[in-house]
Backbone as CSV, one residue per row, in Angstrom:
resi,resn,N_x,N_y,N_z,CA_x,CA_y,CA_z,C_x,C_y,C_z
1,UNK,0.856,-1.179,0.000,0.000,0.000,0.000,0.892,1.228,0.000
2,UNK,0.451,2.410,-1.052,1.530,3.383,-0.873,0.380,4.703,-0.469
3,UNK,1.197,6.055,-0.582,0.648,6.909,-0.270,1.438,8.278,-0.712
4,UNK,0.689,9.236,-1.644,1.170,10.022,-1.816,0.897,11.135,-1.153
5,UNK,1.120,12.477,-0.228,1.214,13.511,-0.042,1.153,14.546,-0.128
6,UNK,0.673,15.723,-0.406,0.514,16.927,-1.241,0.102,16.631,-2.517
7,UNK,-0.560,15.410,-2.827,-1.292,15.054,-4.092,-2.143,15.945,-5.083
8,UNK,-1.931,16.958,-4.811,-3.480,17.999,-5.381,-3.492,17.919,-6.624
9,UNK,-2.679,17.614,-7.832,-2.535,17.347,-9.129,-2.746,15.488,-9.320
10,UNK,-2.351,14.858,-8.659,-2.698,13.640,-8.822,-1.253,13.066,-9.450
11,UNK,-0.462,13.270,-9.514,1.286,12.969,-10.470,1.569,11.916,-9.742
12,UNK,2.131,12.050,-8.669,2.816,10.673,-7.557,1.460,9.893,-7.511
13,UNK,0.682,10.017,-7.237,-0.338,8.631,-7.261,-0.872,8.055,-8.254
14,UNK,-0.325,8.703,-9.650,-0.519,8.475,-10.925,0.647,7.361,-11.322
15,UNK,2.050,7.737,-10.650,2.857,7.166,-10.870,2.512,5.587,-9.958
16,UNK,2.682,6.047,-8.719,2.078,4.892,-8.226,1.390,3.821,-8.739
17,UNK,0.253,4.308,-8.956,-0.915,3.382,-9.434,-0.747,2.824,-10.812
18,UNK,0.126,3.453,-11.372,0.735,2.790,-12.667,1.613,1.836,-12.742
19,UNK,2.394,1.838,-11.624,2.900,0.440,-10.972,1.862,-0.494,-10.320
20,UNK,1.237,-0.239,-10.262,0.119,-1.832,-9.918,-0.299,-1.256,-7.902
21,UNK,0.398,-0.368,-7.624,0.304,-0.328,-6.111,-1.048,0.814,-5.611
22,UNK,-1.857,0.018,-4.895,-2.735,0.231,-4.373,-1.969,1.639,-3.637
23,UNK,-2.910,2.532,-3.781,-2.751,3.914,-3.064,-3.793,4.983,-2.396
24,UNK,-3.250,5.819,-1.741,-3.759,7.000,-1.076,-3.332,8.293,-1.287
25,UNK,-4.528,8.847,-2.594,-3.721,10.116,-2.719,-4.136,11.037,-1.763
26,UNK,-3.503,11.953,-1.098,-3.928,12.796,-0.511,-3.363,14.287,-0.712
27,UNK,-4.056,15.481,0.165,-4.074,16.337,0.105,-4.271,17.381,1.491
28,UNK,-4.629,18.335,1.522,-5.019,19.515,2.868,-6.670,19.151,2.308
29,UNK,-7.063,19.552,1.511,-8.459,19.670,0.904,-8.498,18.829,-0.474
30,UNK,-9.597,18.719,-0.551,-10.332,18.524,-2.236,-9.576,18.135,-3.154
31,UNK,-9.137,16.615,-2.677,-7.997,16.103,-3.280,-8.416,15.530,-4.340
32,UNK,-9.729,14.821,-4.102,-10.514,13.895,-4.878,-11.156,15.061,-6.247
33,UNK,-11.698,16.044,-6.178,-11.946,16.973,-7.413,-10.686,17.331,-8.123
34,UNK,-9.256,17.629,-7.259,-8.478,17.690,-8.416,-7.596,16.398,-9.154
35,UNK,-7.442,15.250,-8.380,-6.777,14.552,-8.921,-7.141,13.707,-9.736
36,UNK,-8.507,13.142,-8.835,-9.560,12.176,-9.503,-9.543,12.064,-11.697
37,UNK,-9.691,13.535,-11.512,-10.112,13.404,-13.364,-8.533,12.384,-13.825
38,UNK,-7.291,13.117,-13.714,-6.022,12.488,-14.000,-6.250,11.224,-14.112
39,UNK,-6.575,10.312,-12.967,-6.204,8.958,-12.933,-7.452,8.092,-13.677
40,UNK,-8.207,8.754,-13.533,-9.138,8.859,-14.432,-9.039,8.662,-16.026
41,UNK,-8.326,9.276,-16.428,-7.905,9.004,-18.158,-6.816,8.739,-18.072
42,UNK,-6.067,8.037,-17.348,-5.103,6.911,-17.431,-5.639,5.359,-17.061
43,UNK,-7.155,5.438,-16.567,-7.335,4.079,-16.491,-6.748,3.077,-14.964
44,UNK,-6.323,4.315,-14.424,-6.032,3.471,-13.084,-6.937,4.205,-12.052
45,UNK,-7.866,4.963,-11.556,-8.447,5.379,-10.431,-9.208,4.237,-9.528
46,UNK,-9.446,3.083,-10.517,-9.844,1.881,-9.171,-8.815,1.692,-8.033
47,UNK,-7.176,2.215,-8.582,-6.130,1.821,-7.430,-6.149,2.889,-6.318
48,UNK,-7.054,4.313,-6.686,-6.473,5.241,-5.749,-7.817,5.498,-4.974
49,UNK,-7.028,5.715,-3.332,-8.307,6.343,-2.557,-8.312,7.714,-2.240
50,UNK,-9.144,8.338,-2.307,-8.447,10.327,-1.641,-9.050,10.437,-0.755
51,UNK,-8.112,11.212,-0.127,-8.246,11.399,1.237,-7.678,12.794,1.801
52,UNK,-8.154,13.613,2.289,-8.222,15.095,2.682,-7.257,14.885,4.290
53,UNK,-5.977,14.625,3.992,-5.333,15.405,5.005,-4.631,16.085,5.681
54,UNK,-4.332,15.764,6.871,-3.207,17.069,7.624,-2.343,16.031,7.862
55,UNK,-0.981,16.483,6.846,0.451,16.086,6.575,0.714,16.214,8.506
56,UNK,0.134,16.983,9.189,1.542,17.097,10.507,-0.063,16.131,11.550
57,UNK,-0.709,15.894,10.997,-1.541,14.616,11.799,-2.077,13.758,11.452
58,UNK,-1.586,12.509,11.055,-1.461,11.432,10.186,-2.618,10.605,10.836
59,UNK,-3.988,9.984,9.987,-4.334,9.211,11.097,-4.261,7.849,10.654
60,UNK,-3.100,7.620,10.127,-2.575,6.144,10.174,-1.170,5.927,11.386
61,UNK,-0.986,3.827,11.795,-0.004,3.775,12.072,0.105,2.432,11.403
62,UNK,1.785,2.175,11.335,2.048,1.517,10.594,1.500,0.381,9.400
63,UNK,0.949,1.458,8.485,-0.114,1.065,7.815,0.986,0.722,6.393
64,UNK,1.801,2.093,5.963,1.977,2.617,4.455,3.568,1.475,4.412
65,UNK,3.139,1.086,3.263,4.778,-0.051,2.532,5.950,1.582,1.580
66,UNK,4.999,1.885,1.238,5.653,3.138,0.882,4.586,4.695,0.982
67,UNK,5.809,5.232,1.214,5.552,7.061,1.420,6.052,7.874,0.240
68,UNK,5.324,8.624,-0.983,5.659,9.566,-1.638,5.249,10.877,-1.362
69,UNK,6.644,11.902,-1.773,6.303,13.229,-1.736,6.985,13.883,-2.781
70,UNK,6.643,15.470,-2.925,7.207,16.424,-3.605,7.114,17.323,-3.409
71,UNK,8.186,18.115,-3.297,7.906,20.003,-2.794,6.847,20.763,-2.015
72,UNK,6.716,20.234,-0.324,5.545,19.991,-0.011,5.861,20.490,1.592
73,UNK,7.246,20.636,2.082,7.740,20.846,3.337,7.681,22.329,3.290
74,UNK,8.398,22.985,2.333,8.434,24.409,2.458,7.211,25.327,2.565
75,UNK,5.943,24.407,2.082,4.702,25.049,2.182,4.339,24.586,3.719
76,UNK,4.464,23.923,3.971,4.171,23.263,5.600,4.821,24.327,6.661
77,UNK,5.713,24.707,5.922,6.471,25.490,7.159,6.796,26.589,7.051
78,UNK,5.720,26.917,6.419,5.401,28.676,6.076,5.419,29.404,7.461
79,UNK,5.589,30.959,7.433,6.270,31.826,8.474,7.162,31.356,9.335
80,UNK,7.763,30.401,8.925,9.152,29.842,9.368,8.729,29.176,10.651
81,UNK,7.658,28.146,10.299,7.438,26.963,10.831,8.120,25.642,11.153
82,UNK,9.128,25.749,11.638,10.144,24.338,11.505,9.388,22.990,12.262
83,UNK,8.800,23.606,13.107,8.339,22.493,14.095,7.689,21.371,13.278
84,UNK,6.674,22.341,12.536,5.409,21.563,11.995,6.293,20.712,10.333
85,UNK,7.340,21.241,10.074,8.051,20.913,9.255,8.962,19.418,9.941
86,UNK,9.106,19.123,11.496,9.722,18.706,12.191,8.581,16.972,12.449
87,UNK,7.278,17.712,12.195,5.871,17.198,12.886,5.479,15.918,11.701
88,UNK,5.671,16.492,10.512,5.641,15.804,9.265,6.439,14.869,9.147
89,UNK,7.947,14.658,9.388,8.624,13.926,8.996,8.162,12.244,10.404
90,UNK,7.940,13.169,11.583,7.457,11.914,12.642,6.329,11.295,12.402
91,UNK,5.101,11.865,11.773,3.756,11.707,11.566,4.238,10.375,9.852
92,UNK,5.600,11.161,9.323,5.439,10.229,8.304,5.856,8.643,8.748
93,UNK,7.232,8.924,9.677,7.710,7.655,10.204,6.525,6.641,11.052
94,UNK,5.616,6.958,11.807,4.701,6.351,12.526,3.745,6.022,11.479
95,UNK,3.645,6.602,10.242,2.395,5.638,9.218,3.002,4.779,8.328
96,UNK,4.579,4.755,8.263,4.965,3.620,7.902,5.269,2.226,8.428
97,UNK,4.704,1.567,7.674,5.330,-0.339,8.833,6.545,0.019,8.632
98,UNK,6.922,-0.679,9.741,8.334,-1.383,9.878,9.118,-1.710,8.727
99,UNK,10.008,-1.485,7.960,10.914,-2.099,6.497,9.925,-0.769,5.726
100,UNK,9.170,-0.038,5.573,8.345,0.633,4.729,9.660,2.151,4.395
101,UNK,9.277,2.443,3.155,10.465,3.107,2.850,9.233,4.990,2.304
102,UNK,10.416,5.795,2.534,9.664,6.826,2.292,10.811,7.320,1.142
103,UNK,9.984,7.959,-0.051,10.869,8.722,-1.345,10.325,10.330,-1.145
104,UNK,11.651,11.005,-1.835,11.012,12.358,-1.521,12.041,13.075,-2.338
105,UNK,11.110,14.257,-2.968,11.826,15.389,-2.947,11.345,16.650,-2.878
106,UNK,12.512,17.581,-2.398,11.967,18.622,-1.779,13.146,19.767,-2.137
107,UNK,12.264,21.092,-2.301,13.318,22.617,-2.568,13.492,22.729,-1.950
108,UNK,15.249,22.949,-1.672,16.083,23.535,-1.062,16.366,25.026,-0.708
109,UNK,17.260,25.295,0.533,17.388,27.121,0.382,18.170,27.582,-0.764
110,UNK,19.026,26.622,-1.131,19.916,26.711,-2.349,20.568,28.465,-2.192
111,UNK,21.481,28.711,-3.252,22.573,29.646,-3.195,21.634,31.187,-3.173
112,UNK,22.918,32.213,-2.153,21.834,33.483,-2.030,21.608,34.409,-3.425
113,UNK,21.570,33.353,-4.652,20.573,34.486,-5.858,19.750,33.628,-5.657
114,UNK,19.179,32.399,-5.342,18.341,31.599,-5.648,17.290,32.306,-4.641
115,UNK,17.409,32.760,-2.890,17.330,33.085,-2.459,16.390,34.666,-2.981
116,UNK,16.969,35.589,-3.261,16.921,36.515,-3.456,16.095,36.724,-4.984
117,UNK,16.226,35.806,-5.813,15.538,35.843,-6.839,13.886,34.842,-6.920
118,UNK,13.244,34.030,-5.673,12.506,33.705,-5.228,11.919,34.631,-4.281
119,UNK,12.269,35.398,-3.324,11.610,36.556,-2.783,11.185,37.783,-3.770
120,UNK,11.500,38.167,-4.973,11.437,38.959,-5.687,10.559,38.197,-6.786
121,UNK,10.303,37.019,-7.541,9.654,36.718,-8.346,8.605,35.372,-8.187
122,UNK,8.781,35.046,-7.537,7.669,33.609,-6.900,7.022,34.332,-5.589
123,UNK,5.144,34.078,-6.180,4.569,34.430,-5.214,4.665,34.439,-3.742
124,UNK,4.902,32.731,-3.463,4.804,32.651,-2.265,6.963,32.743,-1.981
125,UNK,7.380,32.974,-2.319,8.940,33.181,-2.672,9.217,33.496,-0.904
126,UNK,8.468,34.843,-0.290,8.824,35.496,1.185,8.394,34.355,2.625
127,UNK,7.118,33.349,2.171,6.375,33.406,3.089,7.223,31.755,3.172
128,UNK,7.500,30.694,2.286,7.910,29.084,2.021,9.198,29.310,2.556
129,UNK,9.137,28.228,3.946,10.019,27.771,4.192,11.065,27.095,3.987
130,UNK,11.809,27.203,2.861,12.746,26.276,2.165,13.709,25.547,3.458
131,UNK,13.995,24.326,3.263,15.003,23.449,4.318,16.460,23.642,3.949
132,UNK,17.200,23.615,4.949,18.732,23.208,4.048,18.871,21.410,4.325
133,UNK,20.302,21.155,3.881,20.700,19.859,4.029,20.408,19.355,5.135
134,UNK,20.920,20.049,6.349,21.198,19.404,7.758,20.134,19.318,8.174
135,UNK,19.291,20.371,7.717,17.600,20.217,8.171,17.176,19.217,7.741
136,UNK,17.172,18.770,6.572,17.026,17.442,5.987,17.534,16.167,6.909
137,UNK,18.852,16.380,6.821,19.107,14.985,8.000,18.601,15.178,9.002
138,UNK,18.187,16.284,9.660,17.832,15.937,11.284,16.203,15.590,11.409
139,UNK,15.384,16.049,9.875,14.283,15.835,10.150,14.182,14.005,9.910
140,UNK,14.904,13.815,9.377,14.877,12.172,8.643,15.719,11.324,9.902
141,UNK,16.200,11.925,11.302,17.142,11.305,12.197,16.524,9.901,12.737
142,UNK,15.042,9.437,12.599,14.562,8.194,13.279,14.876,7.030,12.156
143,UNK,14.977,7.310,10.809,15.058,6.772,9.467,16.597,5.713,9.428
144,UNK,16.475,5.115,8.698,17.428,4.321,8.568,17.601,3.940,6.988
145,UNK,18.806,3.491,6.788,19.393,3.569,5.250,19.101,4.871,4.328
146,UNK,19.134,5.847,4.457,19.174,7.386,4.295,20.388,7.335,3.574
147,UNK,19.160,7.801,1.737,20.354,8.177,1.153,19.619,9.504,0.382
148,UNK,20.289,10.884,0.579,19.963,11.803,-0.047,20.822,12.406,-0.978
149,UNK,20.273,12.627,-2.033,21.072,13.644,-3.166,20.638,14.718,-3.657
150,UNK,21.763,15.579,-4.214,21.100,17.102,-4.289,21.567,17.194,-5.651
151,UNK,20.571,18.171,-6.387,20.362,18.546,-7.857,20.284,20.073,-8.140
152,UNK,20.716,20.111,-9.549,19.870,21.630,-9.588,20.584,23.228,-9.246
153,UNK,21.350,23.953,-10.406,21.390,24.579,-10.148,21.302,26.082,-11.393
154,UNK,21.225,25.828,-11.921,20.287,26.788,-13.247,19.264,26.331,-13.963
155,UNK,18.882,25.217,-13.904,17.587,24.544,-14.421,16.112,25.732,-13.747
156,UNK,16.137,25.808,-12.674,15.040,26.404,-12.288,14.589,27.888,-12.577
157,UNK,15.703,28.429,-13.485,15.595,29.784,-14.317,15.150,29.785,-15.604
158,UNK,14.684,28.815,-15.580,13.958,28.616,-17.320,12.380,29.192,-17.200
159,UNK,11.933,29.887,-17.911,10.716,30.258,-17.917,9.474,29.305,-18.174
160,UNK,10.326,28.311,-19.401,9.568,27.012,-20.306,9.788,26.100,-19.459
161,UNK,9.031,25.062,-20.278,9.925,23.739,-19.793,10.468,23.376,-20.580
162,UNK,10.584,23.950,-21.926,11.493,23.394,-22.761,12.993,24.326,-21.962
163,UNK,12.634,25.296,-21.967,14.201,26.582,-21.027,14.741,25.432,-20.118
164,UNK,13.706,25.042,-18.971,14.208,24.177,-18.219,14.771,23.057,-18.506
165,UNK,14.177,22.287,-19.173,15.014,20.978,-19.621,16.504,21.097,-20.507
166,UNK,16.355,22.536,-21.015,17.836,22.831,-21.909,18.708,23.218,-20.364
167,UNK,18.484,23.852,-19.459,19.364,24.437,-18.220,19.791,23.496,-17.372
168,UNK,18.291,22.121,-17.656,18.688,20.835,-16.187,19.964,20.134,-17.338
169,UNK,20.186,20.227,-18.343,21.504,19.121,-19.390,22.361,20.323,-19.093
170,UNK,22.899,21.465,-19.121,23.970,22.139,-18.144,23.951,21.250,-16.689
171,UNK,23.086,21.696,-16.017,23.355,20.859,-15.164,23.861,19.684,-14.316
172,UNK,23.084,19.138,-15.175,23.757,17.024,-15.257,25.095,17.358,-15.907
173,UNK,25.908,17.998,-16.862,26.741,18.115,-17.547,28.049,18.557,-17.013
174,UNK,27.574,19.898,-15.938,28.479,21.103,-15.922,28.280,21.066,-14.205
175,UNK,27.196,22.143,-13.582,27.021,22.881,-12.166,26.943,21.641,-11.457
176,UNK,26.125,20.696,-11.438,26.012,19.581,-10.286,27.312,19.406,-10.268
177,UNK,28.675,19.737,-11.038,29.348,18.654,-10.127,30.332,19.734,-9.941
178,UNK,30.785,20.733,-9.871,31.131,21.900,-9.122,30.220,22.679,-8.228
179,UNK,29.204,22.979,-7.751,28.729,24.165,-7.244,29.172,22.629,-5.674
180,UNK,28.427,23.539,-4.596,28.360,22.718,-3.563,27.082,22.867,-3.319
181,UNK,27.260,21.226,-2.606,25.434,20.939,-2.337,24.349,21.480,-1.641
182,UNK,25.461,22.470,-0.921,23.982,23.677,0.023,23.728,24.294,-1.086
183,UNK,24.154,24.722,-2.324,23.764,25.559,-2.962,22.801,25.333,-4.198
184,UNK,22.471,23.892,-3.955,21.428,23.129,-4.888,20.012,23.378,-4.998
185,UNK,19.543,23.333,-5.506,18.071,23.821,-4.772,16.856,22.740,-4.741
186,UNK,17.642,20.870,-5.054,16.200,20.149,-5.012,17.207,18.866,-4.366
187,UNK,16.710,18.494,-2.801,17.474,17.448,-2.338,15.968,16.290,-2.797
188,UNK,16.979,14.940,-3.205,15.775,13.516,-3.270,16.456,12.882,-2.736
189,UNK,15.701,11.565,-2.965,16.384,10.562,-1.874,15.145,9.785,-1.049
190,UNK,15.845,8.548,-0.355,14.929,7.584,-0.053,15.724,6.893,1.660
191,UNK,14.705,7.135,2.421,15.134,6.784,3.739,14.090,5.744,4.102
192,UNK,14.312,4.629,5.375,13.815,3.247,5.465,13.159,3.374,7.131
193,UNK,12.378,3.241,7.248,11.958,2.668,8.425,12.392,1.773,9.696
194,UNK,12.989,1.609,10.511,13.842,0.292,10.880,12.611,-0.651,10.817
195,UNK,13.353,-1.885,10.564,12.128,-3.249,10.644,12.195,-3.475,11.765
């Protein structure tokens, strides 16, 4: 059984359910009006259930074989909410069984133009709590086999997605492997549950 997170587009439980795995998409609200149509014309919505909830009060326990997310902490921990950013990662460990593995990725504070050019041009740019690395490990500290990697560092200045996909092949090519990893702006990665 898996479970996706900040589901409001329906993508991770699309992916999911396209692997054969029974799921839970969820959301804060009205998960089921936006995702529903998606899985819907892919032919898998018999696999998904929606479910309206609060990421920092889980009302599962060791239920989920897997945990998906995406860019979903920094909104959690808006006006520089760490706790509830702190609240999520425990709420996630207690709805996974035992051996159950959680995938994730999430924006980083990344380098100070990234910084500075997100307060100035992305709406919510002032108010999203972006994590750094260490925040990352300490929120993931109950987790076991923790492996995170960081991406990303002119890709996210593309206006397109075609801009973007020409900036992420610099990337893979060139910046990932000089800049340093605080200065990345998308850590992923997959941490384990102890059995």
């Amino acid at each position: 059984m898996g479970w996706s997170f900040g589901g409001r587009e329906g993508g991770l439980s699309l992916w999911l359910a396209s692997k054969g795995i029974s799921t839970v998409c969820s959301d804060l609200t009205s998960v089921r009006q936006t995702a529903e149509p998606l899985h819907k014309s892919y032919g898998v919505s018999e696999l998904v259930h929606y479910e309206d909830i609060d990421a920092t009060r889980i009302p599962y326990e060791n239920h989920f074989d897997l945990i998906v997310f995406k860019s979903i902490i920094g909104g959690i921990g808006r006006s520089n909410n760490k706790e509830a950013q702190d609240t999520v990662f425990r709420e996630i460990y207690k709805a996974l069984k035992p051996g159950g593995k959680l995938l994730f990725a999430e924006k980083l504070v990344a380098s100070p133009l990234h910084i500075h050019l997100r307060i100035r041009f992305v709406n919510w740019g002032d108010s999203w709590r972006y994590i750094t690395i260490s925040e990352l490990n300490f929120f993931l500290r109950d987790f076991d086999q923790i492996q995170v990697h960081t991406s990303g560092v002119v890709g996210t200045f593309g206006r397109t997605e075609n801009q973007r996909n020409a900036l992420s092949v610099l990337d893979n090519l060139i910046f990932n492997h000089i800049v340093k990893n605080s200065w990345k702006y998308i850590a992923f990665g997959v941490a384990e549950k102890p059995g």
